[in-house]
C-alpha positions as a printed NumPy array, in Angstrom:
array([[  8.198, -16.417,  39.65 ],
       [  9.02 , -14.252,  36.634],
       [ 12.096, -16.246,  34.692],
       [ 13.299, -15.555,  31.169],
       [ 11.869, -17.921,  28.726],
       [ 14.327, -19.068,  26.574],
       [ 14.069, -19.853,  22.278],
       [ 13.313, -23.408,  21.407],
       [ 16.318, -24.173,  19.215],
       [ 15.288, -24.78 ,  15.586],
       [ 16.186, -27.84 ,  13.779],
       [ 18.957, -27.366,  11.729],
       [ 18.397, -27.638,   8.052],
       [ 20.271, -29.63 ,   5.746],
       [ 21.511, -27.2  ,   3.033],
       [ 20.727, -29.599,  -0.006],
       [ 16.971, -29.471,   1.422],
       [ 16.6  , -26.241,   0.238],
       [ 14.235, -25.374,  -2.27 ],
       [ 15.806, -24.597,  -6.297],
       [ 15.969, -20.7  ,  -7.056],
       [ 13.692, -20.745, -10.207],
       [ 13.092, -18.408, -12.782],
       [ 10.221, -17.105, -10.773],
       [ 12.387, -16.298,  -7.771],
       [ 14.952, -14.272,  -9.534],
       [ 11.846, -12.269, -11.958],
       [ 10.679, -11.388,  -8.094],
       [ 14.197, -10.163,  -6.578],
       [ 15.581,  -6.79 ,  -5.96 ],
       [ 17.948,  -5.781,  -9.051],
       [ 20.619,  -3.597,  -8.26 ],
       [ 22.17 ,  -1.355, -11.106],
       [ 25.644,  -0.764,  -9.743],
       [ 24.821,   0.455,  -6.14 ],
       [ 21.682,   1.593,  -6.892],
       [ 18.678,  -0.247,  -6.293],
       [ 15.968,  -0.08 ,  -9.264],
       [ 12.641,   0.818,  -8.105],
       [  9.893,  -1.463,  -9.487],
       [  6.25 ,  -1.416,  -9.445],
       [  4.077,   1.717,  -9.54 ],
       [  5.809,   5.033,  -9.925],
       [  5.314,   7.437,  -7.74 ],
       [  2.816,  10.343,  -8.066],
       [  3.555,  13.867,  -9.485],
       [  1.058,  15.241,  -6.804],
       [ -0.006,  12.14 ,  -4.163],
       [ -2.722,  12.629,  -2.434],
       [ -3.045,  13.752,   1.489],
       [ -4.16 ,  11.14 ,   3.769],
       [ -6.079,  12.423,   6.704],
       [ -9.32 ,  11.82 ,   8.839],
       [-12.606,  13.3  ,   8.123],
       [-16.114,  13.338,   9.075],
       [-19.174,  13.194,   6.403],
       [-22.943,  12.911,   7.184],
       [-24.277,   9.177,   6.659],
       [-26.308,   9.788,   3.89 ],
       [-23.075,  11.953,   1.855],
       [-21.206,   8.58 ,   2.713],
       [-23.821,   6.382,   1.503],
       [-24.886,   8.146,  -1.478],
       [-21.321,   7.698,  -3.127],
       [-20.75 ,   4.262,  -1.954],
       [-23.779,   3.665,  -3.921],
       [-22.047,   4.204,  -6.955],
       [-19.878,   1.332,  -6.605],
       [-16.21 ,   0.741,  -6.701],
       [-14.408,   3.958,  -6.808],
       [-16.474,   6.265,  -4.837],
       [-13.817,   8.283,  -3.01 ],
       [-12.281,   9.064,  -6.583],
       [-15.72 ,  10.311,  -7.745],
       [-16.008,  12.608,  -3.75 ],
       [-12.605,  13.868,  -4.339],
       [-13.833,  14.972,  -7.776],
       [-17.279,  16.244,  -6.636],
       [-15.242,  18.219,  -4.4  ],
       [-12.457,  19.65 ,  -6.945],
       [-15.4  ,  20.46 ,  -9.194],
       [-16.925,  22.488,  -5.872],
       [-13.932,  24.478,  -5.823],
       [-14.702,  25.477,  -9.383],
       [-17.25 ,  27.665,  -8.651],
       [-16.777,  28.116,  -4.619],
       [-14.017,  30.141,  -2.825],
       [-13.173,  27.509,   0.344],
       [-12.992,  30.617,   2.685]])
């Protein structure tokens, strides 16, 4: 038969067992600046880029990842310097 399972209680922890809040920790935490919270890490693009699904022919593919790291920068170029000389229609 089908019977609810119940959560194995945890131990309870003994407050003076917890681990010091170092310098580290508080260099990692959220920083507030009245109400607001302060962004950190990168900032966000003037024009991000459009994730979506497409489909290239193997040897396209292959030919850039031979390049090395940072192919699909040097594609999306490839294909802004395309649009250059080519109308998309």
């Amino acid at each position: 038969m089908n019977e609810n399972k119940h959560a194995t209680p945890t131990a309870l922890m003994d407050p003076d067992d917890a681990p010091e809040l170092d310098d580290a920790f508080f260099e990692r935490a959220d920083e507030f600046l009245g109400g607001q919270l302060v962004r950190r890490g990168r900032p966000r693009a003037e024009k991000p880029k459009q994730a979506l699904t497409v489909r290239y022919d193997p040897e396209v593919v292959a030919a850039f990842k031979a390049t090395g790291k940072g192919w699909q920068t040097r594609m999306n170029d490839a294909l802004k310097d395309w649009l250059k000389t080519h109308s998309p229609a």
